[in-house]
N, C-alpha and C positions, 0 to 999 in steps of 0.2 A: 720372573724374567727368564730368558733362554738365551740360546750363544748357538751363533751361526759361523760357519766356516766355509770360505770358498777360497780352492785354492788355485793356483795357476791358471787351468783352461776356463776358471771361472773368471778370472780378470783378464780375459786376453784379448777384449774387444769392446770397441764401443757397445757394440751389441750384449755381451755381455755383461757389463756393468749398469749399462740400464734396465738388464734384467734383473738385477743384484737390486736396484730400486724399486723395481713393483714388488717383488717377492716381501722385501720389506714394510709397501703401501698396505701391503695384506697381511700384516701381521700386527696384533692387538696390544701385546705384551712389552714391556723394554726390554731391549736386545743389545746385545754386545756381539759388534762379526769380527770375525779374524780373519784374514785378507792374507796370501802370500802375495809375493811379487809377480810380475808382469810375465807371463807365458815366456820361459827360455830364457829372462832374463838372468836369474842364477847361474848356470850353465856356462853365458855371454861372461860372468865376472870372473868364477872360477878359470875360465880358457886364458881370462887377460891375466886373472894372478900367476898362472904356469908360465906365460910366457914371459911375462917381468922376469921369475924367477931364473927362467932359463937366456936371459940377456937378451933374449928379444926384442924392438921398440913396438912391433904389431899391437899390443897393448894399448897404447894413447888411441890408435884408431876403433878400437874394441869400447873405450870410453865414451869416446866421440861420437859412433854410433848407438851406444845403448841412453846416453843424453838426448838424441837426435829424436831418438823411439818414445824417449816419454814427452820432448815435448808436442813432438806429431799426436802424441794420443790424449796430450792436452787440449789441443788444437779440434780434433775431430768432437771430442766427449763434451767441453766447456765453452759456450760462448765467452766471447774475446772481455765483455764488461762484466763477468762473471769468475776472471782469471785470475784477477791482483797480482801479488807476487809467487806465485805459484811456480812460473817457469821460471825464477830468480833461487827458488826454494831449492828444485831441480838441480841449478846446474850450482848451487853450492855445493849439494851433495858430490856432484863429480869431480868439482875443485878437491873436494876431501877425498874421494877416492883417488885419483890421479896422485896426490900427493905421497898417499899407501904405496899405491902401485910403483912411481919412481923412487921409493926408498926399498923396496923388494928389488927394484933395477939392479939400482945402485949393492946393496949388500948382496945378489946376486941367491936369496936363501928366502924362502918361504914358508916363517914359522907357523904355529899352529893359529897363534894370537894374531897374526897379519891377517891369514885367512878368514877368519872370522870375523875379522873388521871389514873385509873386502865384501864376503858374499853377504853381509847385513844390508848394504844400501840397497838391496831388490826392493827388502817389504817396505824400508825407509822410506822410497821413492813413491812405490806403486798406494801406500797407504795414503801418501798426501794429496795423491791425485780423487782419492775414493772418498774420502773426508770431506776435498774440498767439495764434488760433486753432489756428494746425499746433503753436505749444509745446502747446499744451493737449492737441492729438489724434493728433499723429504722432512725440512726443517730442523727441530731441534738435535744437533747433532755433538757429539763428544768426541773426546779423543783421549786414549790413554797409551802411553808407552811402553808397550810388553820390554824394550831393550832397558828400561828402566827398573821394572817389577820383577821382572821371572828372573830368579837370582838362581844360580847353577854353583856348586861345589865341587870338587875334583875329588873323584873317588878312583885308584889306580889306574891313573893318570888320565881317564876321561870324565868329561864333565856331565854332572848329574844334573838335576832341579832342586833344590831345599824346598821341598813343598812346605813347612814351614813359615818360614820369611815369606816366600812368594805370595803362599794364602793371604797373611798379613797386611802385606801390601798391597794385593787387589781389594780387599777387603777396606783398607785407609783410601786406596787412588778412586776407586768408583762413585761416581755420582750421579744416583737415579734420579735426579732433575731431567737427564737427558736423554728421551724414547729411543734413539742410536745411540751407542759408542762405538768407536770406530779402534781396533787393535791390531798392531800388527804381529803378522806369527812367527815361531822360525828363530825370532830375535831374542837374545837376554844379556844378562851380564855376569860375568864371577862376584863371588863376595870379595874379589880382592878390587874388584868395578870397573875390568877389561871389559872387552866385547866375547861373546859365547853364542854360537847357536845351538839350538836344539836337535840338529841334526836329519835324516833324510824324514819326512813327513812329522816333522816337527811343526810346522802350524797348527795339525791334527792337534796334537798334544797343548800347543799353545791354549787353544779352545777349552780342550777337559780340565782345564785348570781355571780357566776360569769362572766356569762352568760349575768344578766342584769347589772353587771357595765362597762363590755366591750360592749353592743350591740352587741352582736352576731348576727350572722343570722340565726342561729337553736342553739337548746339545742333537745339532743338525750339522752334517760333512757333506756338503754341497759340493759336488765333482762330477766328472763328464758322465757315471755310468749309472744305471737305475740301480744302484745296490750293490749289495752281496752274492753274486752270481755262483750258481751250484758248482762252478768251475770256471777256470780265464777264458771266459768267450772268442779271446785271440786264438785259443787254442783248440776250444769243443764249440763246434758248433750249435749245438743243440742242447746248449747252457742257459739259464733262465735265472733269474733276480728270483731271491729268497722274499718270503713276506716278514719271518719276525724269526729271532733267533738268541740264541742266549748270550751273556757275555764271556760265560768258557768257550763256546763253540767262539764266536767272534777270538777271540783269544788263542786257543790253535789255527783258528786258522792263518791266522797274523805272524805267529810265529812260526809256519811252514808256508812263507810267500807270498800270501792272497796283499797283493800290494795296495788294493781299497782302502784299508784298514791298516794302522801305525799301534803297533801293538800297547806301546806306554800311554797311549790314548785312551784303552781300556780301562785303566788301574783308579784314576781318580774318579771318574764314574761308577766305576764296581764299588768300590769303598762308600760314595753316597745313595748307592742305587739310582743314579740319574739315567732314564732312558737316554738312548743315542738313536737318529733316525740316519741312514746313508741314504742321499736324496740327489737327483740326475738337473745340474745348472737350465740343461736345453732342453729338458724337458719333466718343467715342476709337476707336470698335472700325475706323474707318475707315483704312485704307493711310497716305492723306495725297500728298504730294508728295515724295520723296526728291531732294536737289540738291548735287551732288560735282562734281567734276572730269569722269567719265563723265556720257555721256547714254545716253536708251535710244534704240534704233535701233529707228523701226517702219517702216510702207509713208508715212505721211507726211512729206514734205520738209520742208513748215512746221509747227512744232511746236503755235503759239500765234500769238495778233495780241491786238494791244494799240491803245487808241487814248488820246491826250493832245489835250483840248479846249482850248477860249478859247488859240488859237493867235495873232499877228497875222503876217502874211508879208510882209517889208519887200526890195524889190526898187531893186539899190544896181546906177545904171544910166547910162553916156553916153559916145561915143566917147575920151573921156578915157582909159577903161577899158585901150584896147588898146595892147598893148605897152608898158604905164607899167609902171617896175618900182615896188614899194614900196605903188600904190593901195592894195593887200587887206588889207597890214601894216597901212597906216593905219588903216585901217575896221574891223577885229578888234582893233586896240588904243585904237580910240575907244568898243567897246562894252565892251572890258576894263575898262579906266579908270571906266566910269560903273555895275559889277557889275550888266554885263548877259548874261543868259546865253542863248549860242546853241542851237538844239536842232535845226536841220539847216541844212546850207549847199550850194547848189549854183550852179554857173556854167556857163553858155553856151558853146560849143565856138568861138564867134566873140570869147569877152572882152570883150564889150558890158554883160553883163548879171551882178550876183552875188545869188541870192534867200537868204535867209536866214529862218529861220522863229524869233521867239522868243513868249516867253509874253505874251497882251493886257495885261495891267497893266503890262508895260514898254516898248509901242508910243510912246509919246509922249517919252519919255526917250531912248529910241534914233535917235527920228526928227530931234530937236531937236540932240543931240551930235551927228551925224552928217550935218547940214547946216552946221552950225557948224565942225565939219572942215575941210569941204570947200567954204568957201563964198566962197574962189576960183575955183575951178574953177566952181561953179551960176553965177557972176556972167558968166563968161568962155564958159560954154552948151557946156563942153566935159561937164561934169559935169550931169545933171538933180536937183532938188531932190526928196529921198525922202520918201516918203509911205509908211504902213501900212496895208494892208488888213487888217481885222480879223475876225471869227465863220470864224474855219477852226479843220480840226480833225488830226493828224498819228496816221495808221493806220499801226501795225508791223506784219511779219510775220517772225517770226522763228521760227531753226532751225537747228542743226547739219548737215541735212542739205540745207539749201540749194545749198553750193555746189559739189555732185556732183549737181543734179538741174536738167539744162538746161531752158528755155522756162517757167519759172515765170513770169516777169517778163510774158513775153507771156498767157500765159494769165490770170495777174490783170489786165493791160489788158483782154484780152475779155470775163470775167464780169462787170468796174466798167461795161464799155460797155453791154452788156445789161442791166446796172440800173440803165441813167441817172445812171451819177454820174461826174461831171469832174475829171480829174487833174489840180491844177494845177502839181504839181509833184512830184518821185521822187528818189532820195537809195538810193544803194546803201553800205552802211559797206565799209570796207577788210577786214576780219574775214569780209565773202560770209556772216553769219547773220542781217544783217537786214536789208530790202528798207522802208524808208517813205514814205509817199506821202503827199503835204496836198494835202486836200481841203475842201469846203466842210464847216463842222460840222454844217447842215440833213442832210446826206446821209450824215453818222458811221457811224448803228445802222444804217443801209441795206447803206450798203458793208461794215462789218463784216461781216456774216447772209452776205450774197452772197459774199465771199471764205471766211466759213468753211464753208459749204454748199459750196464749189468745190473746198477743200483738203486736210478733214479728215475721216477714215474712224475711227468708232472700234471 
């Protein structure tokens, strides 16, 4: 069997969901798809939860239109003797939401757990409409409730998956009697049996999991673009779809931006060896991206570059530094402590200096624990008080064949020098496939274009 995923621009139309049907007529095997919710619906709940929260009534209309949206897409997609209670299923669902949303009114406070209850009725909705649909046109059809199976635990203070239990469960809930099962993504519950999602490209993940407890023999990520493109084609023109690539390359590049790919998506595949194909909704007849344990070997070293914007660079710095044992502990367990997450670290060959690069929204919370630390040492002028520098932006370039191909490093020094853009800082992984460099974020798509004009031949 195999596990298909389409997400949003995949369900956003009549048109596309009965493509979401042939793609299925032409497949052999028993499938299980994971479906996110209705294009922008997400979006439409979170806006109503903010405004409940903030004493708004705009909200109730925000309900009333996104109820309004799926039964019009009821309307268009299902003949009327073909509907049953479908459009009843529907506006239950918004009776339960509305109910959320007027007690976040009324308390005036929008907890974690509301939230999660709020933005779950997308796949709720949009699954029941796809279920009902493929029973009506593709026959034998299932259904299983990811808000039911994918069980999530609280690991400081965010919520994880118990892959575990979850395994278990998909493993007791499935039954291959039925050539579809229909699942929705996104969705789960705590082990204490609230509501949790999985978070931004959480469908993605919804899939790999089901995927690696059934051993599947492919997982497919059905979405608007032919792949893994050598770069964000909004941004280089002259970017082109990967044919096959490995799951560490997929994996930095996941973790420096390439938005295609949900990087915890990788994990339960790598672990069973399940190929992953990245495949274009509007246009199946396309290749796609293939991503396995091999990569392909061509004449470029660098496969791909990736960039992660709204950087801040916080440079952790004073003769204090040298020869102390324990500083960096310190400092890596003060950013631990306040779930702040590092995304490159490098130090100075003299021990003076440790720069660290994490995301802008947590510049201030980093900079704050981390004079607070240390703020014997800032007092005593052995240690200097840290400050963020903020609008940077952290460029990958990653590749399997990086580290069999000498003078890269300098060769992307020269082409960044010839387009005027300054390095402020360089990070090679221990792994030798990915080489990152931050830089100013003015000068991102600049240096992007320049590095990939320098490295990639298709």
């Amino acid at each position: 069997m195999k596990v298909l995923k389409f997400g949003g621009t995949s369900v956003s139309s009549v048109e596309t969901v009965q493509n979401i049907s042939s793609i299925l007529k032409n497949t052999k095997e028993n499938t299980i798809i994971v479906c996110s919710a209705l294009s922008k619906v997400t979006n439409m709940l979170t806006d109503a939860a903010e405004k409940a929260a903030k004493g708004e009534t705009d909200y109730i209309e925000i309900a009333n239109e996104i109820e309004k949206r799926h039964h019009d897409f009821i309307d268009q997609l299902i003949e009327k003797d073909k509907q049953e209670n479908l459009k009843e299923i529907i506006s239950n669902h918004i009776n339960d939401l509305k109910k959320i949303l007027d007690a976040v009114h009324f308390l005036g406070e929008l907890t974690t757990r509301g939230y999660y209850s709020i933005v779950s009725f997308g796949e709720k909705m949009s699954n029941a409409i796809i279920y009902r649909y493929l029973s009506n046109n593709n026959g034998s059809t299932g259904y299983l409730d990811s808000s039911q199976i994918i069980i999530t635990k609280t690991i400081n203070g965010k919520e994880q998956v118990n892959r575990s239990k979850t395994y278990l469960n998909i493993v007791e809930k499935y039954n291959p009697q039925y050539k579809i099962t229909v699942a929705p993504g996104f969705i789960s519950k705590s082990e204490n049996g609230y509501a949790t999602t999985l978070g931004r490209g959480g469908s993605d993940y919804t899939a790999a999991l089901y995927a690696a407890a059934l051993d599947a023999s492919l997982l497919e990520i059905w979405t608007d673009v032919s792949g893994i493109y050598t770069a964000d084609p909004r941004k280089v023109k002259n970017s082109y779809p990967l044919n096959k690539i490995s799951y560490r390359e997929a994996l930095e590049l996941s973790n420096f931006g390439a938005k295609v790919i949900y990087a915890p998506t990788i994990l339960p595949i790598l672990e069973k060896e399940i190929p992953m194909v990245i495949k274009n909704t509007f246009k199946p007849e396309d290749p796609g991206t293939y991503v396995s344990k091999e990569t392909e070997h061509t004449e470029n070293a660098i496969k791909a570059f990736s960039t992660m914007d709204n950087i801040a660079v916080i440079t952790f710095s004073g003769t204090g530094l040298v020869g102390t044992t324990g500083i960096a502990g310190r400092l890596f367990t003060t950013l631990s402590n306040n779930n702040i997450n590092i995304i490159i670290i490098t130090q100075a060959s003299s021990e003076q200096s440790i720069c660290i690069a994490i995301e802008s929204n947590d510049a201030e919370k980093a900079t704050q624990s981390i004079n607070k630390e240390f703020e014997y040492e800032i007092k005593r002028g052995t240690i200097n008080e840290t400050k963020a520098d903020l609008q940077f932006s952290v460029l990958a370039m990653v590749g399997e064949g990086m580290k069999n191909a000498p003078g890269l490093a300098g060769k992307a020094f020269s082409a960044l020098g010839k387009g005027n853009v300054n390095i402020h800082a360089i990070a090679q992984g221990s792994s030798e496939l990915n080489v990152s460099i931050i830089i100013k974020k003015t000068d991102a798509i600049n240096a992007l274009n320049v590095l990939h004009d320098t490295f990639t031949q298709k």
